[in-house]
C-alpha positions in Angstrom: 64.4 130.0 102.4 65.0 126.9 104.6 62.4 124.6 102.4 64.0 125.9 99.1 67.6 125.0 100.4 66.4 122.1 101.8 64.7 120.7 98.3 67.7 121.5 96.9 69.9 119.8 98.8 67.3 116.7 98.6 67.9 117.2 94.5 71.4 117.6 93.7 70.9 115.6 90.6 68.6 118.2 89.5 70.5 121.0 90.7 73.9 120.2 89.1 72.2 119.0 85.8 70.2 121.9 85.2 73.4 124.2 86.3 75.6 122.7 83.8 73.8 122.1 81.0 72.8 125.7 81.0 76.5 126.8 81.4 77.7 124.9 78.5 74.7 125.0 75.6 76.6 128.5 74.7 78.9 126.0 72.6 76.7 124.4 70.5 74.3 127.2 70.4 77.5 129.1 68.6 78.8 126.1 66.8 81.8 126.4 68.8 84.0 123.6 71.1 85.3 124.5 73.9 89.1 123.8 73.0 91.1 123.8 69.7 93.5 120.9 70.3 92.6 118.1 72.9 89.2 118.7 72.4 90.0 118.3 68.3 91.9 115.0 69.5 89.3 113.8 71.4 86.9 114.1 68.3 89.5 112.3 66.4 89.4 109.4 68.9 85.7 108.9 69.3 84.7 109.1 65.9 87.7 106.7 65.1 87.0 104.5 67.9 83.1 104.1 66.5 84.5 103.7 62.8 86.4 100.4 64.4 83.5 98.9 66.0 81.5 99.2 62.4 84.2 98.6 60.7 84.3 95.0 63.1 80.7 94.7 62.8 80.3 94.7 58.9 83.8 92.7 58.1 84.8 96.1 56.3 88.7 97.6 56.2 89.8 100.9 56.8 92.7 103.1 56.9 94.2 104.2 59.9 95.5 107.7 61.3 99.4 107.5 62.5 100.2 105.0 59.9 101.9 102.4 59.9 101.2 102.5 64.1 98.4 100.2 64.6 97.0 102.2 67.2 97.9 106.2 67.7 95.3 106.5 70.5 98.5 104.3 72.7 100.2 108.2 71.6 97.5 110.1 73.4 96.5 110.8 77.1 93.1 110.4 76.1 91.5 107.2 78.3 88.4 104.8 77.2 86.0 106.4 79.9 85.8 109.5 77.9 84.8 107.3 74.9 81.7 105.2 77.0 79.8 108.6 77.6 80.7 110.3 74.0 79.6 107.7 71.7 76.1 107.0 72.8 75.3 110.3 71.6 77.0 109.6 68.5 75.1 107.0 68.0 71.4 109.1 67.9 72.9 110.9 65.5 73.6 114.1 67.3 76.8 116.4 65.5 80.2 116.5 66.9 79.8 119.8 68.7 76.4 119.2 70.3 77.4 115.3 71.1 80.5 117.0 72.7 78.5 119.6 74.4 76.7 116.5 76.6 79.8 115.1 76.9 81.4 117.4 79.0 78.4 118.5 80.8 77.9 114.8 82.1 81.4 114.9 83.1 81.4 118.1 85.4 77.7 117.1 86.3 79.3 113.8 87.7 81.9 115.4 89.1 79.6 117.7 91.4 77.5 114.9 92.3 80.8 112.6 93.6 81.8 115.4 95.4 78.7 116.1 96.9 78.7 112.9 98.2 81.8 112.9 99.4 81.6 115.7 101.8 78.6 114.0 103.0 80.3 111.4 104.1 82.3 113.5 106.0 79.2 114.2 108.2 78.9 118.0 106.8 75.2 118.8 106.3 73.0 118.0 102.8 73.1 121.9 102.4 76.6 122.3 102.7 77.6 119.2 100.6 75.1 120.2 98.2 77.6 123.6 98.2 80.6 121.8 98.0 79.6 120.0 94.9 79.2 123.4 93.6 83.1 125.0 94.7 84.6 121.3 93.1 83.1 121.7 90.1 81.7 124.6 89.3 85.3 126.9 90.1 87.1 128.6 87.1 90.7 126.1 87.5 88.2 123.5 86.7 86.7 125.5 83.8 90.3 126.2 82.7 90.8 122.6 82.4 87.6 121.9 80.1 89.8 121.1 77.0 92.0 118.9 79.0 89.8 116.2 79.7 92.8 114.1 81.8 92.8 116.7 84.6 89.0 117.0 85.1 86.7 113.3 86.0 87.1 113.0 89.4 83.8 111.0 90.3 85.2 107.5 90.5 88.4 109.2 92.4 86.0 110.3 95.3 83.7 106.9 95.4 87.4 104.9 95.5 88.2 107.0 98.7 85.1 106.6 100.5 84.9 102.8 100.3 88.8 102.9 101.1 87.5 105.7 104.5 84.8 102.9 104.8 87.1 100.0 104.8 89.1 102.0 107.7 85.7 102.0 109.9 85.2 98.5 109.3 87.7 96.5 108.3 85.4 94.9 105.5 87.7 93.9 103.0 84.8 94.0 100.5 85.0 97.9 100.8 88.7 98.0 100.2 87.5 95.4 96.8 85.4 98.2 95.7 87.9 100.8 96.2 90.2 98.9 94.0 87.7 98.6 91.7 86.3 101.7 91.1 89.8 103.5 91.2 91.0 100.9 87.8 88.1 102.3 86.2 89.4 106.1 87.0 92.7 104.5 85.5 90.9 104.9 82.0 89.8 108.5 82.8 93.1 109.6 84.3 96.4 107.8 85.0 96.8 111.4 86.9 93.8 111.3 89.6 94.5 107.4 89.8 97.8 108.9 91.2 96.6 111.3 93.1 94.5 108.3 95.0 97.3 106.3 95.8 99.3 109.6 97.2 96.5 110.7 99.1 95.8 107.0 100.6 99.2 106.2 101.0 99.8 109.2 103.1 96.8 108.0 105.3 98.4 105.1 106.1 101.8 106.5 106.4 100.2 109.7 109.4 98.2 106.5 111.0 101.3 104.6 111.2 103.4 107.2 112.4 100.7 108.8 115.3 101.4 104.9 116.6 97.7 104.0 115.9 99.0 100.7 114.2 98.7 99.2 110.9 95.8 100.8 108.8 95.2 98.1 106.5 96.0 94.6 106.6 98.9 93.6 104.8 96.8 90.7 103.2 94.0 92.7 102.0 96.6 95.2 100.4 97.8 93.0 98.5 95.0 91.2 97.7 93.2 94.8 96.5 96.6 95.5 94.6 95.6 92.3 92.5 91.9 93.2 91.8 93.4 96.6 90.4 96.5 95.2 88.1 94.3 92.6 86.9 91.5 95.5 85.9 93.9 97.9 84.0 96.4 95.5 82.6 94.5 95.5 79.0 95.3 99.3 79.2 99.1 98.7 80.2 99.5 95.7 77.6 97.9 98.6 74.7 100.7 101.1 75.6 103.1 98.9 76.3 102.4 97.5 72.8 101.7 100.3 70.7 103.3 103.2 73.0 106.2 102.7 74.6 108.0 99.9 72.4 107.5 102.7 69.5 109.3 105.6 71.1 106.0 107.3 72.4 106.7 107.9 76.0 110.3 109.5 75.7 111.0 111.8 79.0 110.6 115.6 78.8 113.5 117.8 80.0 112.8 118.4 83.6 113.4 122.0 83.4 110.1 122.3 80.5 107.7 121.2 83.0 107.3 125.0 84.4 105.0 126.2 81.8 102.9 122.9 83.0 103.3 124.0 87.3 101.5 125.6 89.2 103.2 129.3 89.6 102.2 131.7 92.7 100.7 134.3 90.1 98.5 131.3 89.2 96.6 132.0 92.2 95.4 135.6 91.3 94.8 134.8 87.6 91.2 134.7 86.8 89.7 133.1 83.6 89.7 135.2 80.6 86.4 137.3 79.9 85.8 137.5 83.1 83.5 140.2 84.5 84.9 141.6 87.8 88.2 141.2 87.5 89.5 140.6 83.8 91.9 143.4 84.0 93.8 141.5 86.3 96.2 138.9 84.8 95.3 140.0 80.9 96.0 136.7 78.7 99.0 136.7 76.5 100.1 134.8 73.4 101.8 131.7 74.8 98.7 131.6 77.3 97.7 128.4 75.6 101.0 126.7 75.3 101.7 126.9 78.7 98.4 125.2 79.8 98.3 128.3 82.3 96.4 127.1 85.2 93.7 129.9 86.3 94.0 129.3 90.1 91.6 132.7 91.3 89.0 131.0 93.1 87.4 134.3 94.1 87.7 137.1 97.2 84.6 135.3 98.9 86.7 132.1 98.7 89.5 132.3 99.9 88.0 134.6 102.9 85.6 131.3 103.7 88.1 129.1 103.5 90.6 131.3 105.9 87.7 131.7 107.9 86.9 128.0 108.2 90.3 126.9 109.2 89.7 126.9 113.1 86.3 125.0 112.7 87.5 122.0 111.1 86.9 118.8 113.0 89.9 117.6 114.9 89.0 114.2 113.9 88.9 115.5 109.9 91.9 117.7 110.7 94.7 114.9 109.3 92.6 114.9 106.0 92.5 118.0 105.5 96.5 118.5 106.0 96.8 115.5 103.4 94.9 117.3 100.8 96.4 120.5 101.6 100.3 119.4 101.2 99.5 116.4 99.1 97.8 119.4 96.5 101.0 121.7 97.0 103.8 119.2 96.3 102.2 117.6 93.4 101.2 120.4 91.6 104.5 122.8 92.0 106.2 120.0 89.8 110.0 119.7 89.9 110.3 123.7 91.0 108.7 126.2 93.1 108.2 128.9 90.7 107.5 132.4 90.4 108.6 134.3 87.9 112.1 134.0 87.2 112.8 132.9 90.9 113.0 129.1 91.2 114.3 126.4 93.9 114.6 122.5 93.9 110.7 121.2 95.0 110.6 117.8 96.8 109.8 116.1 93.5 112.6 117.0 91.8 114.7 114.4 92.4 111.9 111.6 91.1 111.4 114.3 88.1 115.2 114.4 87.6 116.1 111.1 87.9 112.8 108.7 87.4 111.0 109.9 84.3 108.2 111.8 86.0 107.8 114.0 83.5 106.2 111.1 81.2 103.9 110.1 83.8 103.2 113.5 85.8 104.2 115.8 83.0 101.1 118.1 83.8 101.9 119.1 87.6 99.7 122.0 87.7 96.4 119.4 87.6 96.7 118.7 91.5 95.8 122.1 92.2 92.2 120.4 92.9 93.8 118.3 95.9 93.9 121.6 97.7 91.0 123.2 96.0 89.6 119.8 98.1 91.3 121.2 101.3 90.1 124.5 101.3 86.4 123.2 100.3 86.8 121.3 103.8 87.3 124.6 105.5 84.3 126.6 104.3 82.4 123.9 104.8 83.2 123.2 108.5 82.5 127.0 108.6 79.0 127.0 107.5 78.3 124.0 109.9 79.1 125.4 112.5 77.0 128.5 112.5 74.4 128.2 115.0 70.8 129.5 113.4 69.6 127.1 110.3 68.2 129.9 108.7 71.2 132.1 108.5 73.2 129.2 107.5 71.0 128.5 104.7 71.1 132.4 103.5 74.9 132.2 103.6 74.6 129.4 101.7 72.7 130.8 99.1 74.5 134.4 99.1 77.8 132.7 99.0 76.7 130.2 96.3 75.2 133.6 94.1 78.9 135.3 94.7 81.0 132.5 94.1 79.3 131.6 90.4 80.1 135.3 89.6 83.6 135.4 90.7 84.1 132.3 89.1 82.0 131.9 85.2 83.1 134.3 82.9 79.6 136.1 80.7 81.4 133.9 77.7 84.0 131.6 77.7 87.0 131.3 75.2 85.2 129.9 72.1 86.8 128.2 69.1 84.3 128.4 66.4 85.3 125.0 64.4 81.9 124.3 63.0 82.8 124.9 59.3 85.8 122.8 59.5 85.3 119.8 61.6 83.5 118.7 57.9 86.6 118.0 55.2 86.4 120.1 52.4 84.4 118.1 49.6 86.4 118.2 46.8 89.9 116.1 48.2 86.9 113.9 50.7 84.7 112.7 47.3 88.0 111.9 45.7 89.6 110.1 48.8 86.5 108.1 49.5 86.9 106.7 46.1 90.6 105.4 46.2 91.3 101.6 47.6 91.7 101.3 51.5 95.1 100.4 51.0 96.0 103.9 49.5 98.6 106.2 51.8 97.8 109.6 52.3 99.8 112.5 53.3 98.0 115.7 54.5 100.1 118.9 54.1 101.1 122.0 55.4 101.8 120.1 58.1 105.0 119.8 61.0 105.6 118.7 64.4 104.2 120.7 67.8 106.9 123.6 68.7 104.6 126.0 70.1 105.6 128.6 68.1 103.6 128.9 65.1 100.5 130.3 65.8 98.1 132.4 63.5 95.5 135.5 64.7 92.6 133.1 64.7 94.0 130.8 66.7 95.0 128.3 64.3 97.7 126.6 65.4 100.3 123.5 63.8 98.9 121.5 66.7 95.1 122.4 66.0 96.1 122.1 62.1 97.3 118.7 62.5 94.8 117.1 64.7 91.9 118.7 62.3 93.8 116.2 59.7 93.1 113.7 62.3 89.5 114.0 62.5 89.2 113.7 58.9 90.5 111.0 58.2 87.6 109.4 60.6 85.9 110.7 57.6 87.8 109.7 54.3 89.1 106.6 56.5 92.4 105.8 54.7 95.5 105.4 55.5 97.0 108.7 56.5 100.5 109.4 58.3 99.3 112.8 59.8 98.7 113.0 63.5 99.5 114.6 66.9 99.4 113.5 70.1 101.0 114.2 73.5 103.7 112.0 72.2 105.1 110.8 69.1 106.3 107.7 67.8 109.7 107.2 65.7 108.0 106.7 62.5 105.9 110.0 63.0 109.2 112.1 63.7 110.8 110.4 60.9 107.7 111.6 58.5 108.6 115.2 60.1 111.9 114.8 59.0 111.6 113.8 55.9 109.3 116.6 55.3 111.5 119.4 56.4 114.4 117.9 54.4 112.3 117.8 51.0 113.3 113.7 51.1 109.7 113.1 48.8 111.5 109.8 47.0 112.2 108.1 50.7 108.2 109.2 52.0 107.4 106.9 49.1 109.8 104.6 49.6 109.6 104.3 53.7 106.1 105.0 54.0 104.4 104.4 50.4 102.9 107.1 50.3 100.8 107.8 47.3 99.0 110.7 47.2 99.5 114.7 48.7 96.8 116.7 49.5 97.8 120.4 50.1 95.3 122.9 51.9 96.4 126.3 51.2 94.0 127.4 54.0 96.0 126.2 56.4 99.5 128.0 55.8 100.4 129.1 58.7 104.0 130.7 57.9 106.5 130.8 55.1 107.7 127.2 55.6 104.6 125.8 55.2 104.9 127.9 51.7 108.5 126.3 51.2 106.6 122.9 51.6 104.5 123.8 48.4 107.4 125.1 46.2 109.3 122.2 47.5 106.2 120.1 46.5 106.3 120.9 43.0 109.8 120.7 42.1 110.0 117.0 43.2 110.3 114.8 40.5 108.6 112.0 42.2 105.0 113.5 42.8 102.8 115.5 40.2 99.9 117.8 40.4 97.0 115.9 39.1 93.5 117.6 40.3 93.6 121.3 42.7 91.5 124.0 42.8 92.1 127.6 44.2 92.5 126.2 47.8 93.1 122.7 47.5 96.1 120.6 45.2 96.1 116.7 45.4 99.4 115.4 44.0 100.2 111.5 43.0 103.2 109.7 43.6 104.8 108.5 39.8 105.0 104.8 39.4 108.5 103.8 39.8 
């Protein structure tokens, strides 16, 4: 048992590579994805964002998605990191859903592996790192977040803190460089993690300072390491700034809407759906998916580790482990402590009320991995300090056998897009044919209000960011689109739809052609749009079949 443990732990690599990939191929083995609208948008972005760079490369023009913004990714919370691993595999050729499939394997693969080397940093053994690579990655919050990418890459957040614990022991400012460094380039994964860093090193420096152990970091060396990381993510800034936030895209969100994005107590006893042991807990309900409910139930075996391993934590590692603890708690309750329909101020709420958080941090519940971190530090320190190798390295194994059980469901939630991510023929031949400059509106089609919703699973989210992945396809000009938030011109197009205004879409937006998937109805309005449609004396029916109806706009 002690050599297998130990060639594992000499192969983390290995272990984490083969572990993941064999937990994810059951999506592209089922021509499934593992979400139905992030993961839709993130599609939408990397096959835009390669239709740019060949579109640059061989002088050609194409339409755009959003139109008339110049750039709807600025409207998303999707970063360029996500796009560096995704297109490679685009560009062998591989499908959507099995390009995505090593997508988000690498990600949790890299994920594990940062860990792992984190917590060996920390001084805890190979075998116990190797385990906490495992509980970071491999637990079902972080399986719950697979179709919100933002929430998720953590391995250039960990690298950033150990060459900023580095830079502590030695007072190299090239460590404190790197830090910098590597945590601009988590910028373009997750403006959310980035923040977490700063929180998480700022309270360092804040418990050094007040323990009257001095200054941490030299005041010089801040600033210059403040530098290296404005200069590094400024293109990103100038982008939204730009295309983002000069456009309406960043408005604030009411501070009392954040809930159904907080962490909630019950959270903490909700286990994924499917699951085998205890899926009769917390059964899923409708506005599950709205909500982004966090599944916070880690598993009996632990929590009783990390209870266990409270009293073994090194004195010395004691002040980080408080920092992760409290820093996890504050951030991820939000504006509120909730539970149920009991609710109180939480120590964010004035920043929340009164500072916009709700643009930047409008997702609280993500931080629950700051103390997922916390609690990994405790079972850990645990498993160290047992005396006898051997029955370390069987508790290892035996916890490591429970845990995966507690935690992966025998199948996760599947949305089987396979037939769909591919526009329907007939309205893509005749697009493809039409000049670049042509306008397109894609219809039914309205504005997120989580309430529309059909049986399977179709939503006017999921609806509308399918619209945006095909235009990567037809690649013209098309004012559909969805993102986490919207611009003026797109709630204008909304608007105008709901108020029947066809003659100022032409006029405002020129808008030429309609193309109606009756597929996609999802309720009566989308109905009304149709009927609507054809009493307009602006557009007319020119080619449809039993499904699809393509009107053009009249010459005026």
């Amino acid at each position: 048992m002690n050599k297998f443990v130990h060639f594992l732990s000499n192969h983390p690599s290995l272990v984490y590579t083969l572990l993941f990939l064999g937990i994810f191929i059951q999506y592209p083995l089922s021509g499934s994805l593992p979400g139905h609208s992030d993961t839709l948008l993130n599609l939408s972005i990397f096959n835009d964002t390669l239709n740019r760079i060949s579109a640059f490369i061989h002088h050609e023009a194409i339409g755009r998605a959003y139109y008339p913004e110049l750039y709807y990714e600025a409207f998303t919370e999707l970063y360029w990191g996500h796009i560096l691993i995704f297109i490679p595999f685009k560009l062998i050729h591989l499908s959507d859903i099995w390009a995505y499939y090593f997508f988000i394997s690498i990600i949790y693969i890299l994920n594990a592996y940062a860990a792992f080397y984190f917590f060996k940093y920390f001084n805890f053994s190979k075998e116990s790192s190797l385990l906490g690579g495992l509980l970071f990655s491999a637990n079902a919050f972080a399986f719950s977040q697979i179709e919100f990418l933002n929430g998720i890459p953590y391995f250039f957040f960990f690298s950033a803190l150990i060459m900023y614990f580095k830079y502590i022991q030695s007072k190299q400012f090239k460590y404190l460089a790197f830090s910098s460094i590597l945590i601009a380039v988590e910028f373009y994964f997750s403006i959310y993690i980035t923040i977490y860093f700063v929180v998480i090193c700022s309270s360092i420096f804040i418990v050094h300072f007040f323990q009257k152990k001095g200054i941490l970091i030299s005041i010089q060396d801040l600033i210059k390491a403040i530098i290296i990381g404005l200069i590094l993510i400024s293109p990103y800034i100038y982008i939204m700034i730009k295309y983002g936030f000069l456009t309406g895209g960043y408005s604030v969100i009411d501070v009392n809407n954040i809930e159904k994005f907080s962490l909630h107590l019950t959270d903490l006893i909700r286990p994924l759906p499917n699951h085998q042991f205890y899926k009769d807990w917390f059964p899923q309900n409708d506005n599950d998916s709205f909500r982004m409910v966090n599944y916070g139930f880690l598993g009996i075996s632990f929590i009783l580790f990390s209870i266990l391993g409270f009293k073994k934590i090194n004195k010395y590692f004691k002040p980080i482990f408080y920092i992760f603890l409290f820093s996890g708690i504050i951030l991820s309750v939000g504006p509120y402590f909730y539970n149920g329909n009991f609710r109180i101020p939480a120590p964010l709420y004035p920043l929340y009320k009164n500072l916009g958080f709700s643009g930047a941090l409008r997702i609280p519940g993500r931080a629950y991995s700051l103390i997922i971190i916390a609690a990994i530090f405790s079972i850990l320190s645990f498993l160290d300090k047992m005396d006898t190798k051997g029955i370390k390295n069987i508790t290892i194994i035996l916890f490591a056998i429970v845990f995966y059980f507690e935690n992966i469901p025998h199948r996760f939630v599947h949305n089987e897009y396979e037939k769909q991510l591919t526009m329907p023929t007939f309205p893509k031949v005749y697009l493809d044919n039409l000049p670049n400059d042509e306008v397109i509106l894609t219809l039914p089609s309205s504005l997120f209000t989580g309430k529309k919703f059909r049986k399977d699973g179709l939503s006017e989210h999921s609806r509308e960011e399918l619209y945006l992945l095909w235009q990567t396809q037809h690649k013209k000009n098309t004012v559909n689109g969805i993102g986490s938030y919207m611009s003026f011109h797109r709630k204008d197009v909304d608007s105008l739809i709901h108020a029947n205004k066809w003659d100022a879409l032409y006029l405002n937006y020129q808008i030429s052609k309609i193309v109606y998937f009756k597929d996609y109805v999802i309720d009566n309005t989308d109905i009304n749009q149709l009927e609507n449609l054809k009493k307009s004396t602006l557009f007319k029916e020119i080619k449809s079949t039993d499904k699809i109806i393509i009107f053009e706009a009249k010459q005026k």
